[in-house]
C-alpha positions in Angstrom: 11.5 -111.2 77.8 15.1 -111.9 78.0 16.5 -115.0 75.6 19.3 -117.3 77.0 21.9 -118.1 74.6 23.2 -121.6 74.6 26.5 -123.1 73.8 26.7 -125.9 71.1 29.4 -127.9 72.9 31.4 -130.0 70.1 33.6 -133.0 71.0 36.3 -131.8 68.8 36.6 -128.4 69.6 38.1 -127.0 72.8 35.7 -124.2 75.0 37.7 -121.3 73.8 37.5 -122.7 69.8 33.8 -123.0 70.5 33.5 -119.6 72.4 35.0 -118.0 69.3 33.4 -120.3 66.4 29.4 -118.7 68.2 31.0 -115.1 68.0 32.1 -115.7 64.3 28.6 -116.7 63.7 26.9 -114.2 65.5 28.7 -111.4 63.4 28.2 -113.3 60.6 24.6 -113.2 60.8 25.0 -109.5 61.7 26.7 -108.5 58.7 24.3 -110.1 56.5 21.9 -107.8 58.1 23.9 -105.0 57.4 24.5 -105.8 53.9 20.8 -106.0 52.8 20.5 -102.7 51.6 23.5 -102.9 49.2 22.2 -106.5 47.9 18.5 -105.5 47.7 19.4 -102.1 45.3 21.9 -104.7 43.0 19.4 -106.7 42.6 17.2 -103.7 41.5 19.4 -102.3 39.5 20.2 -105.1 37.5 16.4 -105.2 36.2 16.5 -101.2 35.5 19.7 -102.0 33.5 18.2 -104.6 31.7 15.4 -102.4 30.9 17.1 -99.6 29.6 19.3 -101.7 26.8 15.4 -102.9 25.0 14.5 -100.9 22.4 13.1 -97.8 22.4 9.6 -98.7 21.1 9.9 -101.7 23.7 10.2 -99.4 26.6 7.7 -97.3 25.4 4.7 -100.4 26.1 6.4 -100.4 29.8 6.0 -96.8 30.8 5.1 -97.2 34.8 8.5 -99.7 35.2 10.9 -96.7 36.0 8.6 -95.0 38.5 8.4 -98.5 39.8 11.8 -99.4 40.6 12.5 -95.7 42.7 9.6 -97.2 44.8 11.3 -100.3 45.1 14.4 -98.5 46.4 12.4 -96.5 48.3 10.5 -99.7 50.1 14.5 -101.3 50.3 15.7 -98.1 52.3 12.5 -98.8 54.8 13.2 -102.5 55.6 16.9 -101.5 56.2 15.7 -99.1 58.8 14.0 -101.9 60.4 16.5 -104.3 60.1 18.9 -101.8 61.4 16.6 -101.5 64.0 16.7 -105.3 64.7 20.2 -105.8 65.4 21.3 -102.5 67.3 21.8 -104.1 70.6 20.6 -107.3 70.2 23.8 -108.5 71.7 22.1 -107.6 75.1 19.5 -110.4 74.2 21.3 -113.1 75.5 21.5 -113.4 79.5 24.8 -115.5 79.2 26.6 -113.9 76.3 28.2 -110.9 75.2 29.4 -110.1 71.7 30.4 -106.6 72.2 28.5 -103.5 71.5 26.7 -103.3 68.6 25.7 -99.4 67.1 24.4 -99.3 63.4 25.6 -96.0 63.2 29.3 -96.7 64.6 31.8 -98.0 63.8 31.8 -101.9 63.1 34.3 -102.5 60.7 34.2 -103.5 56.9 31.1 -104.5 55.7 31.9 -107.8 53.7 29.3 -109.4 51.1 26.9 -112.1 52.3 26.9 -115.5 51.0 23.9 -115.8 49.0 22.2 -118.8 51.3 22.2 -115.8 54.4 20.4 -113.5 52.2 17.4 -116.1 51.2 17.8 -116.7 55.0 17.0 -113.1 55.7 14.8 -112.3 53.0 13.1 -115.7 54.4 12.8 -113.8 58.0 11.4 -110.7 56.9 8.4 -113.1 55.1 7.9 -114.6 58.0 6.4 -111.3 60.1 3.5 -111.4 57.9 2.7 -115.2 59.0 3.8 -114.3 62.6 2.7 -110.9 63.8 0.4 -109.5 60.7 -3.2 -109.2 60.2 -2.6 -110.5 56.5 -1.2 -114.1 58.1 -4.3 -114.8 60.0 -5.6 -117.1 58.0 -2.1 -119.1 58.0 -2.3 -118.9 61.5 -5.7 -120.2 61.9 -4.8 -123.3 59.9 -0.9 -124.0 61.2 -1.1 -122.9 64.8 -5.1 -122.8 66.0 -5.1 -127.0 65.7 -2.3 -126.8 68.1 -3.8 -124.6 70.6 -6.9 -126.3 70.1 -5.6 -129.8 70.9 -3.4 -128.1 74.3 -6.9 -126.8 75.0 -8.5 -130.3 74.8 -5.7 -132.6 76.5 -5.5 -129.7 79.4 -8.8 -128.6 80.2 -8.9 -125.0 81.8 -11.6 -126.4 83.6 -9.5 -129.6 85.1 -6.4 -128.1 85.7 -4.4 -124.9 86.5 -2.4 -124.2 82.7 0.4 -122.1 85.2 1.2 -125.7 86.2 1.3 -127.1 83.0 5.1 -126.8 81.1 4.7 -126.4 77.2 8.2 -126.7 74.9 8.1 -125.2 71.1 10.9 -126.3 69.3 11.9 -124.0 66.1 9.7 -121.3 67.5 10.5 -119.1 64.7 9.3 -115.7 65.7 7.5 -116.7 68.5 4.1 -116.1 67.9 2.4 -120.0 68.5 4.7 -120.2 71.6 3.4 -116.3 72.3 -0.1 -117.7 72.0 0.0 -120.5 74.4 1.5 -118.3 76.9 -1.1 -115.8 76.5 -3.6 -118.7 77.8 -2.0 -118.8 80.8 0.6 -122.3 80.5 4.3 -122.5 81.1 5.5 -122.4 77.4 9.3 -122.0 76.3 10.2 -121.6 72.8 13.8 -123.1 71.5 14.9 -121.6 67.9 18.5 -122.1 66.9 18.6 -119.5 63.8 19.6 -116.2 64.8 17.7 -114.6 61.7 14.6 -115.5 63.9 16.1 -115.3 67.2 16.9 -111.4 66.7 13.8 -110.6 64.6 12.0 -112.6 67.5 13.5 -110.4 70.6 12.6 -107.3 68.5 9.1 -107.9 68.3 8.2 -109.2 71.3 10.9 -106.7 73.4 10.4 -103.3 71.1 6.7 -103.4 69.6 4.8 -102.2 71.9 1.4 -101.3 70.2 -0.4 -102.5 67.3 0.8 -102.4 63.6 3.3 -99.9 64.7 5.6 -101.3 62.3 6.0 -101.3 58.4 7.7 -103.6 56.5 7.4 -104.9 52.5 7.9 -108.1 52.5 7.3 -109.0 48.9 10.1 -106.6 46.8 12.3 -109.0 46.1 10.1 -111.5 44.2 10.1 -110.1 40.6 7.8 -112.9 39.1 4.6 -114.2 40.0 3.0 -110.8 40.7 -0.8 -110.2 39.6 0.1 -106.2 39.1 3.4 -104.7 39.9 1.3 -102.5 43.5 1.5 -106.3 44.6 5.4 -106.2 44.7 5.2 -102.9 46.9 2.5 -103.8 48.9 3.4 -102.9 52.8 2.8 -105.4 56.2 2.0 -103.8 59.1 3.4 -105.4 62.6 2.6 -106.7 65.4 -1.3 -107.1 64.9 -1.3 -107.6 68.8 0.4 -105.7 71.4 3.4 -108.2 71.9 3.1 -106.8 75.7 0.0 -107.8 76.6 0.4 -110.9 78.0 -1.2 -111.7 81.4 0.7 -110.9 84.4 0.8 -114.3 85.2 1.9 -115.6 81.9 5.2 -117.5 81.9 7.2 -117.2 78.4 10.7 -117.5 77.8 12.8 -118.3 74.5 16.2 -120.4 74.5 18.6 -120.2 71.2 20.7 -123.2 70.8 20.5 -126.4 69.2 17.1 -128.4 70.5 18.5 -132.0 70.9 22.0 -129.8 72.5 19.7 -128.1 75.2 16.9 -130.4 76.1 18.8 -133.5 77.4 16.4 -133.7 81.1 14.2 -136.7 80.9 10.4 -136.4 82.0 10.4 -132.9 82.3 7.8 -131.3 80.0 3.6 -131.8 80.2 3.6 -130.8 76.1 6.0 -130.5 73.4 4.1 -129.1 70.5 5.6 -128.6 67.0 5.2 -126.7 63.7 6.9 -127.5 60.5 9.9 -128.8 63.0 10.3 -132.0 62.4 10.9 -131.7 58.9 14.4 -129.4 59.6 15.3 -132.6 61.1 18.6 -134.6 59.6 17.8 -137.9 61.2 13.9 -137.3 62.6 14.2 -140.2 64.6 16.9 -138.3 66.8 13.9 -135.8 67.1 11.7 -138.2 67.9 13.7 -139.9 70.6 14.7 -136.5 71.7 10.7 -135.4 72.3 10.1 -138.7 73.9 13.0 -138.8 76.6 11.8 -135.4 77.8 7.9 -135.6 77.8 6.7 -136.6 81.4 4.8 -139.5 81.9 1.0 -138.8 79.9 2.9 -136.0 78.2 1.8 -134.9 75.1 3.1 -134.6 71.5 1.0 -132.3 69.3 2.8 -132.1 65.9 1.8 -130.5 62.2 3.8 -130.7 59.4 3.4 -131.5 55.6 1.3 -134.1 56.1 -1.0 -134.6 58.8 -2.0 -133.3 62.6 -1.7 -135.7 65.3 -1.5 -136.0 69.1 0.8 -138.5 71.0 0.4 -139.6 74.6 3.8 -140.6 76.0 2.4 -143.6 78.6 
């Protein structure tokens, strides 16, 4: 599944500023990437240090929290072969961009620390595999995504109409998997994400997992509070719980990157636009709003859940 990258064209910038302002951003974004592994074992090493300056009788009533942290490191040294995994040619993503070549293992240039708001963004990303593509987010699944796919399956009966003819759009698409699972019914569905945290993680699993729970990842090492027992901080997800490549033949998914109010500006063009914890990324929600509504057809439909309640619309 090939991803088309789209341009976010600003009134006050030229093409060429704008050309070079997504370039800055995509190696931004790849560097954080890159710098995981040195943040992850700081952050580790700053709770060994603090360890060894208790007491001695202190440490003494702690005697597993050593062994501990050289599994952390060692779980921190996996997800970095993952993420390297991630971004090493994930510039060939993008049908209409090229950011030059991209080898983990090469040469590309200083590695400079991440800003602390990319970090949460990544560590946020790697979460987000369990929910996605892991047998352990199932039951998150079942409550965010199944009322969706259960009200598609009740405003487009399978039995009434052909689903190949009906066009679904997920904005903020994440990782994929809700926009994955519509597809895999047989509609039309396109999913729009504008983070490239997801957008890579996103091409990786649906492009380069093939197989099921191929992939190991540990999700939870840097949360050093609110753990029952210190296993629960080393506890490994295994991804993708479904072969990512097992979509009908028939299926029609695609995923765009680029700001969702930038790209979808075509009035009456989609049967469905169906949203998860979107609207509330939203700065103005009404420009969301009017954004969904301009580009459902006539008796479209709006299927939305968020913080608050699920709800169908009917555009009429």
């Amino acid at each position: 599944m090939e991803t088309e990258a789209e341009s976010r064209p600003r009134a006050h910038h030229s093409p060429e500023e704008e050309e070079r302002l997504e370039k800055d951003h995509f190696w931004k974004i790849i560097n954080a990437f890159r710098y995981y592994r040195i943040y992850a074992h700081e952050r580790v090493t700053r709770s060994e240090k603090q360890f060894r300056s208790l007491s001695a009788s202190h440490r003494k009533l702690l005697p597993n929290f050593l062994p501990h942290v050289n599994k952390l490191r060692e779980c921190i040294e996996h997800n970095y072969e993952i993420l390297k995994a991630i971004i090493n040619n994930c510039n060939h993503m993008f049908e209409n961009k090229e950011y030059g070549e991209i080898d983990i293992e090469g040469d590309l240039g200083p590695l400079k620390p991440a800003s602390t708001f990319d970090m949460d963004k990544l560590k946020s990303t790697i979460k987000q595999f369990v929910r996605d593509w892991s047998a352990d987010g199932q039951a998150e699944r079942d409550t965010c995504y199944q009322p969706i796919i259960d009200e598609i399956l009740n405003f487009f009966s399978l039995d009434k109409c052909n689903p190949a003819d009906v066009s679904v759009l997920v904005p903020g698409a994440g990782l994929g998997r809700l926009a994955w699972e519509i597809a895999r019914l047989g509609f039309n569905c396109q999913g729009n994400e504008w983070s490239l945290f997801m957008l890579f993680s996103s091409h990786f699993v649906l492009n380069r997992c093939p197989g099921v729970n191929t992939m190991t990842l540990y999700p939870w090492i840097h949360q050093f509070s609110n753990n029952k027992r210190s296993a629960d901080q080393i506890r490994p997800v295994y991804f993708p719980d479904v072969n990512p490549h097992s979509l009908p033949s028939y299926a029609n998914f695609s995923m765009t990157a680029g700001d969702f109010q930038e790209i979808y500006v075509e009035p009456n063009t989609w049967d469905c636009v169906a949203t998860c914890f979107f609207i509330d990324t939203a700065h103005n929600v009404v420009d969301y709003i009017d954004t969904i509504w301009k580009i459902l057809k006539f008796g479209g439909i709006w299927i939305n859940l968020d913080n608050t309640m699920h709800r169908a619309k009917c555009k009429t």
